[in-house]
C-alpha positions as semicolon CSV with decimal commas, in nm:
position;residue;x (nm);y (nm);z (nm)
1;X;-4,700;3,519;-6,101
2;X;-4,844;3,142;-6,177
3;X;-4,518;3,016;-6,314
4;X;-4,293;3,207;-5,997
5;X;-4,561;2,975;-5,780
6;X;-4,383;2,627;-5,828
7;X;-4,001;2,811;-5,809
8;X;-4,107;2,985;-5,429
9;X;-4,257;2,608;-5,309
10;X;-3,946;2,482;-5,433
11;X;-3,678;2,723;-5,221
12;X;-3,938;2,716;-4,918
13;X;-3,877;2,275;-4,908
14;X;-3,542;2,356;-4,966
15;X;-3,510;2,574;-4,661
16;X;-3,750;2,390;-4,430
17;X;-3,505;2,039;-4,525
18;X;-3,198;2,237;-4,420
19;X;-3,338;2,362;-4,122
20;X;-3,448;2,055;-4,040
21;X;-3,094;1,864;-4,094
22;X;-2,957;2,123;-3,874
23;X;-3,154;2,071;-3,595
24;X;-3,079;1,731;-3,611
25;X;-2,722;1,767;-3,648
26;X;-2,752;2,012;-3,264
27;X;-2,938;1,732;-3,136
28;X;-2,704;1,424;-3,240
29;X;-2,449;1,651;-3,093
30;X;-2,603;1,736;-2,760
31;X;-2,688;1,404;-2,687
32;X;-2,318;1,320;-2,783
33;X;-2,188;1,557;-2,549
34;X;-2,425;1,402;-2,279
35;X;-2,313;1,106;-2,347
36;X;-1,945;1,153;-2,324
37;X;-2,059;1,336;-1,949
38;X;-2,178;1,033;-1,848
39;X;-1,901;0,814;-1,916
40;X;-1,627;1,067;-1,780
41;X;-1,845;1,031;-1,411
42;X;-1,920;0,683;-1,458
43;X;-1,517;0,640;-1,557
44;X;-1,428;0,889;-1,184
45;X;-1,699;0,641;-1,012
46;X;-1,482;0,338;-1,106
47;X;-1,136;0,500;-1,005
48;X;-1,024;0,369;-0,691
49;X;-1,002;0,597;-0,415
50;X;-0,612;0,726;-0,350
51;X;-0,502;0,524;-0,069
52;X;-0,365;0,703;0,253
53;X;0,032;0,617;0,319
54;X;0,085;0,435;0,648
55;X;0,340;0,484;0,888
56;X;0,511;0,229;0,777
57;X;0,511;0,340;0,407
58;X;0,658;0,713;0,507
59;X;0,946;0,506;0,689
60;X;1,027;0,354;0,393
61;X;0,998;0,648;0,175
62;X;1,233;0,785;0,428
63;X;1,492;0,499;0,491
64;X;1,835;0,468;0,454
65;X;1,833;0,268;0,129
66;X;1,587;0,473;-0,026
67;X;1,841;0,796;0,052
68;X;2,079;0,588;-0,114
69;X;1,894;0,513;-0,401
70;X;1,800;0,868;-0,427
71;X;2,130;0,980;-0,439
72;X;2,302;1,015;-0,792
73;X;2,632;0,922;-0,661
74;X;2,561;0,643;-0,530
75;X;2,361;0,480;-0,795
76;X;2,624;0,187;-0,844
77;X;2,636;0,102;-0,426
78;X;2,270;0,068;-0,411
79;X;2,279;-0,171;-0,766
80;X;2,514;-0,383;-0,502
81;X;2,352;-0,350;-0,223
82;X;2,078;-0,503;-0,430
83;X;2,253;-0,781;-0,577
84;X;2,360;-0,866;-0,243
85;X;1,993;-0,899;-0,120
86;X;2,085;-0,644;0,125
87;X;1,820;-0,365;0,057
88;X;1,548;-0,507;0,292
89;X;1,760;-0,469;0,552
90;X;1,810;-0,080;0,552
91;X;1,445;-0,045;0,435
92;X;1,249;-0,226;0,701
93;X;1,505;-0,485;0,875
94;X;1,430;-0,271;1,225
95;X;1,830;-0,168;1,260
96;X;1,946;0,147;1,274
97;X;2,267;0,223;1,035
98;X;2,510;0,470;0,936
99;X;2,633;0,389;0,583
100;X;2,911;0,526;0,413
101;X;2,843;0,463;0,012
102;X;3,181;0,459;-0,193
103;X;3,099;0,729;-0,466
104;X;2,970;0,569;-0,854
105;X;3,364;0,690;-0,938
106;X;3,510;0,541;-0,668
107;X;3,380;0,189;-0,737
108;X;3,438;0,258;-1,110
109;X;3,784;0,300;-1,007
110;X;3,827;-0,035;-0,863
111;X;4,042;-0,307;-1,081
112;X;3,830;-0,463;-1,361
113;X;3,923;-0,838;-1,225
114;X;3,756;-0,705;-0,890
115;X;3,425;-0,562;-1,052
116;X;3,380;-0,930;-1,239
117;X;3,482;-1,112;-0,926
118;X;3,220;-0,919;-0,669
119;X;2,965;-0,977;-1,012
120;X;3,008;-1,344;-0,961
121;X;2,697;-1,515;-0,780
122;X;2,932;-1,756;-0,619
123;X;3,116;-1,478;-0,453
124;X;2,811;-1,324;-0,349
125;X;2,859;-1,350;0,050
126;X;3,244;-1,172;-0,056
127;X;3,027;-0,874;-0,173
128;X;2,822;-0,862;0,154
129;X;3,146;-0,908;0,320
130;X;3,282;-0,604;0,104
131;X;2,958;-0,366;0,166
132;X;2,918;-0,427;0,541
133;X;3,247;-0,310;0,594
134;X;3,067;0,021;0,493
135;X;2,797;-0,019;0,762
136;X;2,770;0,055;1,147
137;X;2,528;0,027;1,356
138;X;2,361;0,326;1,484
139;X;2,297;0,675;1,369
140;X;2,537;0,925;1,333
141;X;2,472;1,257;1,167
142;X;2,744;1,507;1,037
143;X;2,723;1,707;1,350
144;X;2,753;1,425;1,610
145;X;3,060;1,271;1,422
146;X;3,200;1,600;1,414
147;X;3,158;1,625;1,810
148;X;3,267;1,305;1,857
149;X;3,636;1,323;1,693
150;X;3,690;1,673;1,855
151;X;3,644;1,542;2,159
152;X;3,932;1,305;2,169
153;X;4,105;1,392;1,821
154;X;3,936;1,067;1,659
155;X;3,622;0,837;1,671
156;X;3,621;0,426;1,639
157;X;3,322;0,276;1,451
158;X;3,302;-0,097;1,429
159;X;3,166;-0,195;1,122
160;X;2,902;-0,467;1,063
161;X;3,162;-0,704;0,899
162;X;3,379;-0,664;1,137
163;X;3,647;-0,389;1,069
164;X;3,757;-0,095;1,242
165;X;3,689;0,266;1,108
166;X;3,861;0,517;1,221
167;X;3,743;0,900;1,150
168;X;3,972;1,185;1,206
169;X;3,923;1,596;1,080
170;X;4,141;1,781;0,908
171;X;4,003;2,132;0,871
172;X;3,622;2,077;0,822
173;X;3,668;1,727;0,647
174;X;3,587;1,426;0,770
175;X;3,855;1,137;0,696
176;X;3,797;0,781;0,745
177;X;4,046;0,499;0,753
178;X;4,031;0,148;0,751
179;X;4,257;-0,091;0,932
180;X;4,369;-0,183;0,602
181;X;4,535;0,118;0,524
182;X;4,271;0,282;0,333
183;X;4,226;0,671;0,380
184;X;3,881;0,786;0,246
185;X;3,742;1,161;0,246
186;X;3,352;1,181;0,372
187;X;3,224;1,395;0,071
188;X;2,831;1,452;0,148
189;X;2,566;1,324;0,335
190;X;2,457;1,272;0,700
191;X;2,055;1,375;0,671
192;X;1,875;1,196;0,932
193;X;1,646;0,896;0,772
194;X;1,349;0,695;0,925
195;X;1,648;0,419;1,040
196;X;1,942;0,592;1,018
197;X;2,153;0,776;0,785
198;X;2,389;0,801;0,522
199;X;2,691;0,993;0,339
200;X;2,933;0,958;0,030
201;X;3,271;0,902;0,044
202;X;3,556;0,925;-0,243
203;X;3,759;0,552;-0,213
204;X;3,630;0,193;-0,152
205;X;3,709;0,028;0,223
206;X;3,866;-0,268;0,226
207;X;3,679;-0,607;0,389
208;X;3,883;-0,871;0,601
């Protein structure tokens, strides 16, 4: 029994070490986890509070240009309407406007020497010749164009360049021609915007 003595002191320090180490190893963890707590509030204290939209940030959100940009087909207009230093003024420029965006095909479509000469920063007042020949002032959803050219068979737009547009129907489609010559087809669009509106059309209108 005198020799088991030293062997049963031994395994009790053993045990009372381990139990010990654990204990420590819950409390270096707790304190971790408090710890972390506090840094995750102190980190939400610092956040800056969301800011409210103002009216005039839901008109923009709404605008013309940002339908435009929204709008998949017409991703190669807005890049021009851009380059042309035009955007501000179907954002916030205080105009209303109907725009009719030549589809990403249609101005794909035009001849390569016109694509480098509209790309050209000396021809740059050419280009807001070219795209303001797709404005009007004004706003004029699907459903008042529509009620506008069965009234008298066909509607007149003046467009911000200059240029006549004229819109006829043929069946439920809305045609628009230049007084160029050029016959375009009105393929989508017409939701009513914070200034105006705007639709897609299938051909590129020609500028004086």
């Amino acid at each position: 029994m005198q020799k088991l003595l030293p062997l049963i002191f031994v395994f009790l320090f053993i045990f009372l070490a381990a139990s010990c180490k654990n204990e420590n190893q819950e409390v270096n963890s707790f304190e971790s986890v408090i710890t972390t707590n506090e840094e995750i509030q102190k980190s939400e204290l610092n956040r800056a509070p969301k800011k409210a939209l103002t009216p005039e940030d839901v008109a923009i959100s709404k605008s013309v240009m940002s339908q435009i940009m929204n709008e998949r087909d017409l991703k190669r207009f807005a890049s021009l309407i851009v380059t042309a230093e035009m955007a501000t003024q179907l954002t916030k420029g205080g105009g209303v406007y109907t725009v009719f965006g030549p589809s990403n095909t249609a101005i794909d479509s035009l001849a390569i020497k016109n694509n480098k000469f509209y790309s050209k920063q000396e021809n740059l007042d050419k280009l807001k010749d070219l795209l303001r020949s797709h404005i009007v002032e004004g706003e004029y959803s699907r459903e008042s164009l529509s009620e506008s050219i069965s009234k008298s068979g066909k509607l007149k737009l003046k467009t911000l360049s200059g240029t006549s547009l004229t819109l006829t129907k043929v069946d439920d489609k809305i045609i628009i021609s230049d007084n160029k010559g050029m016959k375009v087809n009105v393929l989508k669009g017409g939701e009513k915007g914070s200034n105006g509106t705007s639709y897609v059309i299938d051909g590129v209108l020609k500028a004086d």
